[in-house]
C-alpha positions as a Markdown table, in Angstrom:
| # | Residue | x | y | z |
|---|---|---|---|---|
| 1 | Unk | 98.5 | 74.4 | 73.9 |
| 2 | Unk | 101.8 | 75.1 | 75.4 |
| 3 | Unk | 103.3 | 72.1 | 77.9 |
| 4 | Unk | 103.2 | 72.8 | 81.5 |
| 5 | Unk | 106.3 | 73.8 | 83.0 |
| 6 | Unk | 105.7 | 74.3 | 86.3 |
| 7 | Unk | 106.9 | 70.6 | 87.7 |
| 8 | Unk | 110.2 | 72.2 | 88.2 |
| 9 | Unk | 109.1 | 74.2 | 91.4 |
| 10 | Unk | 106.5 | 71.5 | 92.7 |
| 11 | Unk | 109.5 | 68.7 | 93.2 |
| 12 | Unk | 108.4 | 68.2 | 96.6 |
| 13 | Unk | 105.1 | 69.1 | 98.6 |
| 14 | Unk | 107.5 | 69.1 | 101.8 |
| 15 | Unk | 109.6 | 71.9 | 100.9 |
| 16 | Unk | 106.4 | 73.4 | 99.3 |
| 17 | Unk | 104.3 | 73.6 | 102.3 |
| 18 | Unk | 107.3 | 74.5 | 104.5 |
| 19 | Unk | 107.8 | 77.6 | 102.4 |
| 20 | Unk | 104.1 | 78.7 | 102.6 |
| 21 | Unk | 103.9 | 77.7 | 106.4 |
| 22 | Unk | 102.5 | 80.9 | 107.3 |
| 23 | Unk | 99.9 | 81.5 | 104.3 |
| 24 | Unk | 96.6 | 81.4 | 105.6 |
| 25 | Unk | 95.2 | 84.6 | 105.0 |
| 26 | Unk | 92.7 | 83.6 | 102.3 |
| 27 | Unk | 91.2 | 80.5 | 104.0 |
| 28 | Unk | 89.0 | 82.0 | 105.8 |
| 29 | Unk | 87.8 | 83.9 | 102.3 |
| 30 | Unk | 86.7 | 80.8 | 101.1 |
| 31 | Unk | 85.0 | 79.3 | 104.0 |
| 32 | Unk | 82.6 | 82.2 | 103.7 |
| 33 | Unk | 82.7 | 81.8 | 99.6 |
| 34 | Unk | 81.6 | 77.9 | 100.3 |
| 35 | Unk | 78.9 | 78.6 | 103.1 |
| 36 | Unk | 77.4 | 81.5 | 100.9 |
| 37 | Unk | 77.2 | 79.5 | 97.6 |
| 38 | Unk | 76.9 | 76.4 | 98.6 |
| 39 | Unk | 78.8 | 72.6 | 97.8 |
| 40 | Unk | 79.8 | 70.3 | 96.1 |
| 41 | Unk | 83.2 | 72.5 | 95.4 |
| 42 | Unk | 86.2 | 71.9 | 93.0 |
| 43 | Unk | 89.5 | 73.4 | 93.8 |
| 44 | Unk | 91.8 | 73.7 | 90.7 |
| 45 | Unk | 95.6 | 73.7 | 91.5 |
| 46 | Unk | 95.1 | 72.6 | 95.0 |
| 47 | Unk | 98.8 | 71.5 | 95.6 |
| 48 | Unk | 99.2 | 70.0 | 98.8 |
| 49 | Unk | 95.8 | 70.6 | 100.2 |
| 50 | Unk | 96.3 | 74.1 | 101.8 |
| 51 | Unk | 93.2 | 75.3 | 101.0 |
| 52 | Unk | 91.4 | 71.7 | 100.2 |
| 53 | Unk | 91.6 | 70.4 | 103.8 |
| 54 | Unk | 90.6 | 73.3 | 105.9 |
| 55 | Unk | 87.4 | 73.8 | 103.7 |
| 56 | Unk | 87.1 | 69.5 | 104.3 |
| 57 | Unk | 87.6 | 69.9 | 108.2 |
| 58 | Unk | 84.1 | 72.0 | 108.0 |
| 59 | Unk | 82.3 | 69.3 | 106.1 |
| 60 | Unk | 81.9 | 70.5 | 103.2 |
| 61 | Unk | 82.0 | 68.0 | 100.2 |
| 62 | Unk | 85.4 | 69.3 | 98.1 |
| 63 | Unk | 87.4 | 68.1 | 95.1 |
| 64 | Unk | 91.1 | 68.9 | 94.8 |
| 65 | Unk | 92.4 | 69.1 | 91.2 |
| 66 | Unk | 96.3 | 69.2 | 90.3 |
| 67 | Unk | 98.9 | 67.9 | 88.2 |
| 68 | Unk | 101.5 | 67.4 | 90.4 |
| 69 | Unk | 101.7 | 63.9 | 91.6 |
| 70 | Unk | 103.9 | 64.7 | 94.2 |
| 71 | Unk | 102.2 | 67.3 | 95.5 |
| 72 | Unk | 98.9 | 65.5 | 95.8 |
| 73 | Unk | 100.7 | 62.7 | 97.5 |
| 74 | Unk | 101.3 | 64.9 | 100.5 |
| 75 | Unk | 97.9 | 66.5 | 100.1 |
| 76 | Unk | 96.2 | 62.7 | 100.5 |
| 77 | Unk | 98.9 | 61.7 | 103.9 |
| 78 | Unk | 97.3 | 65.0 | 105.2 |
| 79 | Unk | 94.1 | 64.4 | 104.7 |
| 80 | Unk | 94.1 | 61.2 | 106.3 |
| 81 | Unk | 96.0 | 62.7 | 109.3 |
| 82 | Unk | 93.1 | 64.8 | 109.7 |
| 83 | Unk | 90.6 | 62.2 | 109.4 |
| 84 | Unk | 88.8 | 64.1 | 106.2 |
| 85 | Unk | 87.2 | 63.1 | 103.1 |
| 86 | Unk | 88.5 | 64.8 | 100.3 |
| 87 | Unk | 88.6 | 63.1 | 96.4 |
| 88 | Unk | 92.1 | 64.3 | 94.7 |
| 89 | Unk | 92.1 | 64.2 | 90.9 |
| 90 | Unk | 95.3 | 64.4 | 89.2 |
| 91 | Unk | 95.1 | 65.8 | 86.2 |
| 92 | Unk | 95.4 | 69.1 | 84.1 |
| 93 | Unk | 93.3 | 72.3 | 84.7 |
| 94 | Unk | 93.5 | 72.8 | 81.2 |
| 95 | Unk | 92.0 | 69.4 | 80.1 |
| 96 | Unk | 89.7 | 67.6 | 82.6 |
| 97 | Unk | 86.4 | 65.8 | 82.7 |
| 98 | Unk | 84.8 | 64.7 | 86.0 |
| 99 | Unk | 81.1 | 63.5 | 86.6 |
| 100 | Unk | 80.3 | 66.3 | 88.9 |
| 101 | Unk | 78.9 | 70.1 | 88.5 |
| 102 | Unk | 80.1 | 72.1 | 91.2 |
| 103 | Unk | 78.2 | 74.9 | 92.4 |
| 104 | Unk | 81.6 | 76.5 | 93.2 |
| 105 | Unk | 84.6 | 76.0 | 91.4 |
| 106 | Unk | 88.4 | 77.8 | 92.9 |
| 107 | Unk | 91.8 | 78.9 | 91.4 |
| 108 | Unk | 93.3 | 80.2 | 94.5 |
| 109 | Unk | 96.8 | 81.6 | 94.8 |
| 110 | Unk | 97.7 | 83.0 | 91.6 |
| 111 | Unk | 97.6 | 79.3 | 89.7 |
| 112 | Unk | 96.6 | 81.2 | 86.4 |
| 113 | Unk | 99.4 | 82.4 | 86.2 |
| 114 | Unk | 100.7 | 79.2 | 85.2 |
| 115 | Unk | 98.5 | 79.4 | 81.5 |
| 116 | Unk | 100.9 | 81.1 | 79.5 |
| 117 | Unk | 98.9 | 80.9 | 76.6 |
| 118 | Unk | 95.4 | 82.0 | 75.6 |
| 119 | Unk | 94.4 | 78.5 | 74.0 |
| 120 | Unk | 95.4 | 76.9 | 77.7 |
| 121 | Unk | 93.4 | 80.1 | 78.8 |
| 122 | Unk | 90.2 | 79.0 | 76.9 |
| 123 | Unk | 91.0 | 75.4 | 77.3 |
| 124 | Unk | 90.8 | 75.8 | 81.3 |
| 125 | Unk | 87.7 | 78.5 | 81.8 |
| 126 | Unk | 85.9 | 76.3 | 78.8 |
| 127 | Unk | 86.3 | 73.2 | 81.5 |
| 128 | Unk | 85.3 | 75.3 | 84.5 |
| 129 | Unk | 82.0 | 76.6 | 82.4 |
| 130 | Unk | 81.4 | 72.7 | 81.6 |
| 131 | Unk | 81.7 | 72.0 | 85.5 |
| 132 | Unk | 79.2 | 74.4 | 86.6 |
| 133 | Unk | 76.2 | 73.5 | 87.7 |
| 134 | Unk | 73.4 | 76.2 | 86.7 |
| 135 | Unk | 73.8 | 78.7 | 89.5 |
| 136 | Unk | 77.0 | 77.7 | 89.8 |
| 137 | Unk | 80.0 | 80.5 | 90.8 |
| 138 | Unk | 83.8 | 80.6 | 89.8 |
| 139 | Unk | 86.3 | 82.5 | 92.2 |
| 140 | Unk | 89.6 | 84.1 | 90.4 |
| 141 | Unk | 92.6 | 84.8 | 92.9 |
| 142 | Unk | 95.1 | 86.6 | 91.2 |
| 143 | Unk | 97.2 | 89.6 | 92.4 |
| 144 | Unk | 97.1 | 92.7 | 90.7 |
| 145 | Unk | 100.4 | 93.2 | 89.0 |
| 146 | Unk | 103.2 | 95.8 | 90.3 |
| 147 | Unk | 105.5 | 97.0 | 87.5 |
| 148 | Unk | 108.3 | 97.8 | 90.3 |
| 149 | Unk | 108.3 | 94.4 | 91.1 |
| 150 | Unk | 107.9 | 93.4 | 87.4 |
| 151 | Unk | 110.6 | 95.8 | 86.5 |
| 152 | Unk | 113.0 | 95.3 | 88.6 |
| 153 | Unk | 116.9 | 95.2 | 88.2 |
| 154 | Unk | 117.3 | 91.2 | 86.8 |
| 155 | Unk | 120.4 | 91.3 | 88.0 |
| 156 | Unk | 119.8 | 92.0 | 91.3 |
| 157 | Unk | 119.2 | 88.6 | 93.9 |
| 158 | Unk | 117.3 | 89.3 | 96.1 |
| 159 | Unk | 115.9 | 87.2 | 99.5 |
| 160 | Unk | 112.3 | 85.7 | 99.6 |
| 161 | Unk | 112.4 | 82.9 | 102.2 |
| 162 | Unk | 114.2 | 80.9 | 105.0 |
| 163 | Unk | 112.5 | 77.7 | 106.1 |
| 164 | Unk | 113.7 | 74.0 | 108.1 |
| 165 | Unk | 114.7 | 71.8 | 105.5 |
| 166 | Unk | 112.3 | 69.0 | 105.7 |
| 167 | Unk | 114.8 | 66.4 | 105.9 |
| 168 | Unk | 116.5 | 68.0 | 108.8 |
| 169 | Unk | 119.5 | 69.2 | 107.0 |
| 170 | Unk | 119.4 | 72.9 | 108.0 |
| 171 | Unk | 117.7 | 76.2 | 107.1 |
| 172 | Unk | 116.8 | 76.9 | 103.3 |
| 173 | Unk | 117.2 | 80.1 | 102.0 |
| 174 | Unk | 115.8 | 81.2 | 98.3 |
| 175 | Unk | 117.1 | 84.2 | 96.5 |
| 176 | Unk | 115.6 | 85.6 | 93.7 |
| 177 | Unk | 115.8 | 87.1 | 90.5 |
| 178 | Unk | 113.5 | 88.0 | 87.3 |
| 179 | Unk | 113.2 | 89.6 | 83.9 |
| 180 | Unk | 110.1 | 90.3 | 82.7 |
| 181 | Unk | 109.0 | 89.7 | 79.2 |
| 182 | Unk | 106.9 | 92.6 | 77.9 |
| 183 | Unk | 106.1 | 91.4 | 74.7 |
| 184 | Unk | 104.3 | 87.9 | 76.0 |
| 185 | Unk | 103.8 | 89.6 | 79.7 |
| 186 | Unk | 105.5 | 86.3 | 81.2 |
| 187 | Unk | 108.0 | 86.9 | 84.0 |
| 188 | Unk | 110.6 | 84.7 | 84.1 |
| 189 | Unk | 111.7 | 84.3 | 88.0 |
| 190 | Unk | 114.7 | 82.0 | 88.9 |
| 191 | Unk | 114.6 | 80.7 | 92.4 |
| 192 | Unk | 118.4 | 79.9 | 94.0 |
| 193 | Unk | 118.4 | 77.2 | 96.8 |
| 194 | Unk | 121.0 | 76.7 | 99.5 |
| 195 | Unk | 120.6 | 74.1 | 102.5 |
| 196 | Unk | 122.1 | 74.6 | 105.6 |
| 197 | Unk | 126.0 | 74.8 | 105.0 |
| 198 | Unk | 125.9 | 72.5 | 102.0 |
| 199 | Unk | 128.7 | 74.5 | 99.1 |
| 200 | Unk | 125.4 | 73.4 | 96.1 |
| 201 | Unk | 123.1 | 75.5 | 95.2 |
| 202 | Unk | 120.5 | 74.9 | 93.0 |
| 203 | Unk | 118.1 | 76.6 | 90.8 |
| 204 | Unk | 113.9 | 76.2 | 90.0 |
| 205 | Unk | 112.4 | 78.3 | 86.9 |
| 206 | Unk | 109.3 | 80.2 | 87.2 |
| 207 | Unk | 107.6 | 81.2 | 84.3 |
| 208 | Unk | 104.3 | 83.5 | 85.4 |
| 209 | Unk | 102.0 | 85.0 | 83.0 |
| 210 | Unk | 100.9 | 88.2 | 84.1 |
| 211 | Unk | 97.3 | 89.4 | 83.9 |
| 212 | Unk | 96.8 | 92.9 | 84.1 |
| 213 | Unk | 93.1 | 94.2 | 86.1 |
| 214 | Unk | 91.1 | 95.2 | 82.5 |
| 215 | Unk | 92.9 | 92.3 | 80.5 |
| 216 | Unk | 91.5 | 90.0 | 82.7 |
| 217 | Unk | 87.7 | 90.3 | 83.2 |
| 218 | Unk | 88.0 | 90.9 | 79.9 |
| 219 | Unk | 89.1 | 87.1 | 79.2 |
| 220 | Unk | 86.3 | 85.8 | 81.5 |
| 221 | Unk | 83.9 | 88.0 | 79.4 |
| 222 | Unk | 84.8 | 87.2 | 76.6 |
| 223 | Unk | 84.9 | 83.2 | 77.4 |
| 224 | Unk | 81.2 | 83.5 | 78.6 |
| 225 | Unk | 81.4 | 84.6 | 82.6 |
| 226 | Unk | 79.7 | 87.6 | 83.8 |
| 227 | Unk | 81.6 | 89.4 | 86.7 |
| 228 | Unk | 79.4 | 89.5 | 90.0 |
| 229 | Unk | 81.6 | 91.0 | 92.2 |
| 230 | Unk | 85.4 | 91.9 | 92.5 |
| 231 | Unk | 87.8 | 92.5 | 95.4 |
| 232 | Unk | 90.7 | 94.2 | 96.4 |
| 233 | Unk | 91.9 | 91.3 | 99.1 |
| 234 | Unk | 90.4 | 88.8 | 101.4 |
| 235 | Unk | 88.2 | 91.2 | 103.9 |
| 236 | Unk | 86.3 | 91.8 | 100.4 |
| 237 | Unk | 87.1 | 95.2 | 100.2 |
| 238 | Unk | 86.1 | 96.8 | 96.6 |
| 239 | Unk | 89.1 | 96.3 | 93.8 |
| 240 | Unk | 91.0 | 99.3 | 93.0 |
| 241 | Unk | 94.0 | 100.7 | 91.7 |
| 242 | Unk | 96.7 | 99.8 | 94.8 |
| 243 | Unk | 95.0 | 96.6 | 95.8 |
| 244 | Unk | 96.6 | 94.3 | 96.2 |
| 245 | Unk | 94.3 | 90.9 | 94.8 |
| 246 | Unk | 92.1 | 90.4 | 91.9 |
| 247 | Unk | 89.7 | 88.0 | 93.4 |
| 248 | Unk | 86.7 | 87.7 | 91.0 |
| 249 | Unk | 83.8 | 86.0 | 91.5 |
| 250 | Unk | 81.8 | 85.1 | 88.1 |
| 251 | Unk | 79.2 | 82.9 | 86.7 |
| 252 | Unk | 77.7 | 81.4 | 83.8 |
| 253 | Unk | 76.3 | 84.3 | 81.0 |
């Protein structure tokens, strides 16, 4: 399996959640996802909580799972903030074993696209069938690729965010850029950082593999999920071509 190279953008859970502030579009998604098939849950990738804790505040009996140590660091201050029980597990998606089934396991927000490879790919849904109970479901959040976005001039920086610099030092602004690999369908983004009116700027590498609509229930298939149900976005409207989410919903075959 390929290495994991995603610590470079996951530095700091401060500047993390700061930059996602405003995402919470897909919580209550899974809120419904928990209350119609039921707890114990395991969250894969769950970063700093975002998702975790909400689903906690409701009483529900959750697992995070990441790799990031400073990410889950933030994730466990917050969680005691808000007085909730959640256990954090840090440790690969790819290569875990816990003493639980869950009768729902989560990716949320695009996290597969950090499996670049499809022995990582079969490594991580091969520990996700291992961790289902019986009945058990598995939820895929994934948006549906857009070649302009894909294709677009690499070049070309473009803005993507402006947030308060956690340590008080100003406003952060990321540009971006990307060239998109065809041939291993990986988009390589670069993310430029400037603070305030600080002269450095520095730079965090983004390597996403993309997984087109067919390619991938054709990967759960084939790795032993059968496809229940598949959306198009968070209001669980039916997937189709100009939607904007793959968010598939699976179980054991």
């Amino acid at each position: 399996m390929k290495t994991c190279d995603c610590e470079d953008i996951y530095w700091d859970g401060r500047h993390y959640d700061k930059k996602y502030q405003d995402l919470a579009e897909d919580i209550p998604f899974y809120l419904r996802q928990v209350e119609k098939y039921g707890e114990p849950v395991l969250e894969l990738a769950c970063g700093t909580g975002r998702v975790t804790i909400p689903i906690a505040e409701k009483g529900f009996d959750i697992t995070g799972l990441d790799i990031s140590e400073p990410m889950l660091a933030l994730a466990k201050e917050k969680a005691a903030e808000r007085k909730v029980d959640v256990k954090w597990i840090l440790a690969d998606y790819r290569d875990f074993k816990l003493d639980t089934k869950f009768n729902l396991i989560i990716i949320p927000f695009n996290s597969m696209a950090h499996i670049l490879d499809l022995e990582s790919l079969n490594a991580c849904f091969s520990r996700v069938k291992e961790h289902l109970t019986a009945s058990g479901r598995f939820i895929v959040d994934y948006f549906n690729p857009r070649l302009d976005f894909l294709l677009r001039d690499p070049s070309s920086r473009r803005l993507i965010k402006e947030y308060p610099d956690p340590d008080g030092k100003g406003i952060v602004v990321i540009y971006e850029t990307n060239v998109y690999d065809a041939v291993t369908q990986i988009n390589r983004i670069k993310w430029y950082y400037k603070i305030g009116d600080e002269g450095k700027e520095w730079i965090k590498e983004l390597n996403m593999r993309i997984y087109y609509p067919q390619e991938l229930d054709e990967l759960l298939l084939l790795n032993g999920f059968k496809i229940e149900v598949k959306y198009g976005n968070f209001d669980e409207t039916p997937f189709e071509s100009q939607s904007p989410k793959q968010l598939i919903v699976c179980r054991k075959s």
